[in-house]
C-alpha positions, 0 to 999 in steps of 0.5 A: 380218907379211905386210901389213908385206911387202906395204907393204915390196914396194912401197916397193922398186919405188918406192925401191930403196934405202929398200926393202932398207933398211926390208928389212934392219931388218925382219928384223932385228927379225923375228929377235929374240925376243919377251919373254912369251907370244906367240899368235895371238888367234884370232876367238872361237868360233862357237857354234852353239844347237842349242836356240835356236828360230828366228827371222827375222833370224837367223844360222844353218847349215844342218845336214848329212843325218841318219845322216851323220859330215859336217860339213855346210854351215859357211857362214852364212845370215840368215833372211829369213823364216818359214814355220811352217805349212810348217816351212821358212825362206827364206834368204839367204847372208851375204857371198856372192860372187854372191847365193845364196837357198834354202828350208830345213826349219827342223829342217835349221838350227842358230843360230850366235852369231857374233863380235860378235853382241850376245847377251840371256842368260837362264835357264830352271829345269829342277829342284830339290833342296831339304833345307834351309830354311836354307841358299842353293842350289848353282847348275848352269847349262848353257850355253857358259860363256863366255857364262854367265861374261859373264851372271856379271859382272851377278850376281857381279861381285867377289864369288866366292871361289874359282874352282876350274876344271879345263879340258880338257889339249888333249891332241889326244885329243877331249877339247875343241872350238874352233868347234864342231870338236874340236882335233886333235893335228895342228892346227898352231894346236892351242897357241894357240887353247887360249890364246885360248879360255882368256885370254878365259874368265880375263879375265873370272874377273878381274872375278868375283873379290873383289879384296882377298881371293880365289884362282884354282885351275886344275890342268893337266898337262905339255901346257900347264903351261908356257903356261898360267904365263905366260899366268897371269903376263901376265892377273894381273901383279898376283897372287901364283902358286905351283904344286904338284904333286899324285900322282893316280894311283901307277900311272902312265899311260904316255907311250910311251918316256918316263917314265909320269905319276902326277901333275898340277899346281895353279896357284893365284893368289893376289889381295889378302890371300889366304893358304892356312888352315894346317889340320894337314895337310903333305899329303905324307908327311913321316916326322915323328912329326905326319904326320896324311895321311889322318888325323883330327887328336888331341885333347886333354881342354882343355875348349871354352867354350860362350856363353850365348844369353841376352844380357848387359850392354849392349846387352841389351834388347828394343828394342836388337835388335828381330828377336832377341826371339823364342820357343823352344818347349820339349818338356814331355816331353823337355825338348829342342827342339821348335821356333823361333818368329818376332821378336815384333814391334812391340817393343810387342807382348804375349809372352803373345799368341803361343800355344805348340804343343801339348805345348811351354813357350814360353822367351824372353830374360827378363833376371835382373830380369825385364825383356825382353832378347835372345837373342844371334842371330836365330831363322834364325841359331839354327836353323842353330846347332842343326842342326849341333849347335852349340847345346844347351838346359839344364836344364828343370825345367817352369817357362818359364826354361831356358838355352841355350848356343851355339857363338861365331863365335870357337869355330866358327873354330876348328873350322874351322882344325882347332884344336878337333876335333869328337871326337863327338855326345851323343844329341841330336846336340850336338857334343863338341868338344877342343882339337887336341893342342897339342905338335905344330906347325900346318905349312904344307902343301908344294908336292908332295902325297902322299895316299892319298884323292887317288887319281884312278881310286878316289876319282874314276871309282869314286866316281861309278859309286856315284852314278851306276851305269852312266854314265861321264865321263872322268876325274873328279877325287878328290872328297877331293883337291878338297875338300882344295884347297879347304879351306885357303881356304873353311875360314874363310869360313863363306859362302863362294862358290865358282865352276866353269866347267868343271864336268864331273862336279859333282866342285867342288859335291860337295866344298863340301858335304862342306865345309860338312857337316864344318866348317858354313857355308852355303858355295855352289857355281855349276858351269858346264857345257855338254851335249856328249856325249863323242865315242863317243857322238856318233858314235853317235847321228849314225849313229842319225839323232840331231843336237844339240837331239834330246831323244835327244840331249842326254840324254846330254850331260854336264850332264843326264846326269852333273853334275845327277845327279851333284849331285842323287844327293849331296843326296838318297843316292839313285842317279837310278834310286832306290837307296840310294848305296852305300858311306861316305864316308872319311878325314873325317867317315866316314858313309854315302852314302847318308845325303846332305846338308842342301842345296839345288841348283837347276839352270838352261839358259841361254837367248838371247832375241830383241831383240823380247822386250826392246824389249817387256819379255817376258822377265822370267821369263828374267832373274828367276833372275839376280836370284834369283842376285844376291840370294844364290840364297837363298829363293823366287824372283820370277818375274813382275812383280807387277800392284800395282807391287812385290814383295818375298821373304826376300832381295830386292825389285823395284819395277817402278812407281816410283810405288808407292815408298812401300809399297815402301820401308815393306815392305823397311824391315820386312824382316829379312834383305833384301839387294838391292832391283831398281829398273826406271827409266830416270828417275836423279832418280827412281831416286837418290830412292827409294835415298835411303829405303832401309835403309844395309845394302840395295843397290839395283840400277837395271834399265832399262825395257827390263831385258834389256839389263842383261845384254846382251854382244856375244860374244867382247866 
């Protein structure tokens, strides 16, 4: 505007008359108002990398005195050069009026990713959590999430189910930063740089999500509710958007002389075919005979059928489906599972040649005529089956034939939706399973959610005291009240993926377990998050003399502090200082917390790596955990080129030598479950060939030579 004022100052002093007439017109206009969200796009925000070491070339700042609250020097510098013995940089100042050079310890600089500054994301490993062979890992990443989200496009572009995020309320109570300074509540731009912080963040959710069928949930409360509507209408004009309101807390938090607030809001933005599952729950109290809030659902005596392992018919023999010959070890004694053996292969190959564990029958597909068949799953498939006691054995009478029975996909839907119950377990942990009471109609849920377990401060901040004694987070959501939002689009989908890139506590993570523990699946959830330490703590630690990228520090940043602990403690029932979790889970699926879960987590930091590393190729080990991430976050990882040109795990495969394709190709032929293969060649004709021998139902995925500026991005891009 002020440039248009300009251009119409000078047309009145070189033409009096066109220039109050251009004047009259712009007012005119100016005074009209605009249809939509209006805002200002404010530059996207400098992120300063206290943990990125320094390099020459870099832009940075130069941080204030120790034991100070300044904010220091926000001016930006290029290093120059680079001093190790000494430990200091010389620098030189960016866009500076008059030339400005100075020496500066390197411990008194932080790198700042500027606007437009081409970035080569990475991930580093800094831990683990395993309890399950079976199943992919839960994901937590620590790192600015709007460069994760960027790094996200490379591996999961397209594929997230869900998106769950519960971003700061810009309430102008510190509870979020924008250029690396908190947004106060007098902030004149306060509104519109939380609209840009968030439309650049959901523009790229936008490519995250699977376009035919797939949901974006973000809750809010009555600070940004309004904008945040119409932001979501104008990123998503294609969508369909419905808002619920949710009590999370009966007591009320108090507005001054206003009415006190009990709850909050819910958008959900709906892409393609997404639907809400109806689950039997109205989620608020309606006075009708099937209120089930809280409430596990009745069940009626109509028996569930079980299938038959054994397959039937056609299709049935050994050669038809090759991975599903394979042996079940059978317990001599017990007459129960002992354990599950590996596809017999080739199909040519001697059952008899495979050796039973000691004290076990080995069982195989032997169709009625005695001819070799198939079992009706794979032997991973089936272990699944069994540990969540969807599958049983039959009657064994000592001979090498016993019958199996397992749950179909068909029947495990149902369980899913609610239809049948799981009412027990028989002593072998083999679920019982009725039919829902059928007299009673399935509802929809409604758009006001009344629930017991949704309780913010019970079920949210004193929950997470169990897991984590003594640590704290503000304001944490019901884990119940999540994993209830969740449910009506994941309960279907066995396999779902489920993203938060506002993480916080790990509250998202937690839920999906709760998920897949109570209606089975390998569910798996990426939680984002940076380590900002909470403004009380900060201003402590900056009076200690402590600064970001202090090991003291980050510490007590909320990824290492809470979520990872928080996450790991879920898994394992065990609180970070070793203690059993207090207390029992409620209202579903009622067992002690201290029991955990059979799940995997793998916790990530993002790193920057320097354009050198990628001309050179000396970062493989940064990017192989996105490639891990690609391929499923599923089974080992590989994390350095192999010296024969190839490598290949359970889920994929990279040929760095294309001249090594044919073994390559004869070793991902051979594979069982192999999803991705990573081909490194600048060369098309080539890559185009090599695709060509390849499985149908493998992908393959070109990496450049220089294979980092696959997962390049320019920042605020």
């Amino acid at each position: 505007m002020s440039r248009l004022t300009d251009l119409i100052a000078s047309v009145k002093a070189k033409d009096p008359t066109l220039g109050a007439d251009l004047d009259k017109e712009f007012k005119a206009l100016s005074a009209r108002l605009p249809f939509g969200l209006n805002f200002e796009r404010h530059r996207p925000e400098a992120v300063e990398l206290p943990l990125r070491p320094i390099r020459r070339g870099d832009k940075v700042r130069i941080l204030p005195p120790r034991k100070t609250n300044d904010k220091g020097d926000q001016r930006l510098w290029s290093v120059t050069a680079i001093n190790k013995s000494k430990g200091k940089a010389s620098l030189k100042l960016i866009n500076a009026d008059a030339p400005e050079q100075k020496d500066v310890a390197l411990e008194d600089l932080v790198v700042v990713a500027e606007f437009k500054d081409k970035i080569y994301p990475g991930l580093v490993s800094t831990g683990s959590v395993r309890r399950s062979d079976t199943k992919p890992a839960h994901t937590v990443i620590n790192g600015e999430n709007y460069h994760v989200l960027k790094a996200l496009t490379f591996t999961h572009r397209g594929r997230i189910d869900v998106i769950y995020i519960d971003p700061p309320y810009n309430t102008g109570a510190k509870d979020w930063k924008y250029n690396n300074n908190y947004v106060e509540r007098d902030d004149q731009y306060r509104h519109s740089k939380w609209l840009a912080m968030m439309e650049r963040r959901l523009l790229i959710a936008k490519e995250l999500l699977k376009p035919e069928e797939s949901v974006l949930i973000v809750t809010i409360d009555e600070k940004e509710y309004l904008r945040l509507g119409m932001l979501l209408e104008q990123i998503f004009p294609e969508a369909r958007i419905q808002m619920v309101t949710s009590l999370i807390n009966p007591k009320g938090v108090a507005r001054g002389q206003d009415f006190y607030r009990v709850d909050e809001y819910i958008y959900f933005v709906f892409f393609g075919s997404a639907a809400v599952t109806k689950l039997n729950d109205p989620m608020i109290l309606t006075g009708k005979k099937n209120d089930n809030v809280d409430k596990a659902p009745k069940a009626t005596a109509k028996k569930v059928r079980w299938g038959n392992l054994l397959r039937s018919g056609t299709d049935a023999k050994r050669s038809d489906r090759k991975h599903q010959f394979y042996p079940v070890f059978i317990d001599k004694v017990t007459g129960q599972l002992h354990s599950i053996g590996e596809p017999l292969l080739p199909v040519t190959a001697n059952r008899n040649s495979v050796k039973a564990p000691d004290g076990t029958v080995a069982i195989w597909p032997i169709r009625k005529d005695g001819t070799e068949g198939r079992w009706q799953v794979g032997n991973v498939r089936l272990r699944e089956l069994f540990g969540k006691g969807y599958a049983s054995v039959g009657r064994f009478n000592g001979g090498d034939r016993v019958s199996f029975s397992y749950l179909t996909d068909n029947i495990i839907e149902q369980i899913d939706t609610g239809a049948i119950s799981i009412i027990n377990r028989d002593e072998n942990g083999v679920v019982i399973l009725a039919y829902t009471e059928e007299k009673e109609s399935i509802e929809n849920p409604k758009t006001m959610w009344n629930k017991t377990s949704h309780s913010a401060s019970e079920y949210g901040t004193s929950l997470l005291r169990q897991f984590l004694p003594g640590r704290t987070f503000p304001f944490p959501k019901s884990l119940y009240a999540v994993e209830d939002t969740l449910k009506f689009f994941v309960a279907r989908k066995p396999e779902a993926t489920v993203l938060d890139f506002f993480s916080g506590s790990g509250t998202t993570a937690h839920a999906v377990m709760r998920i897949n523990r109570q209606l089975g699946g390998r569910r798996q959830c990426i939680s984002v998050t940076n380590n900002e330490v909470s403004p009380n703590e900060q201003e402590n630690l900056l009076k200690a003399g402590y600064r970001p990228g202090d090991e003291e520090w980050e510490r007590l940043g909320i990824c290492d502090h809470v979520t990872k602990p928080r996450i790991e403690a879920a898994i394992t029932g065990k609180t970070p200082e070793g203690d059993d979790v207090k207390g029992n889970y409620k209202f579903t699926d009622e067992f002690p917390m201290s029991e955990g879960f059979e799940e995997n987590a793998e916790f990530f930091t993002l790193t920057y790596e320097a354009k050198e590393a990628v001309n050179h190729n000396l970062a493989f080990k940064q990017i192989a955990p996105l490639l891990w991430l690609r391929a499923g976050a599923m089974g080992s990882r590989i994390n350095n080129l192999s010296k024969r040109g190839w490598d290949v795990t359970e889920t994929y495969g990279i040929l760095s030598d294309i001249d090594q394709a044919t073994p390559f190709v004869q070793c991902i032929n051979e594979a069982e479950n192999l999803r991705i293969v990573y081909i490194v060649t600048d060369d098309d004709r080539r890559f185009q060939a090599i695709t060509r021998r390849l499985p149908k139902n493998v992908e393959p995925v070109r990496l450049y030579e220089a294979y980092l500026t696959n997962f390049s991005f320019a920042n605020g891009e």
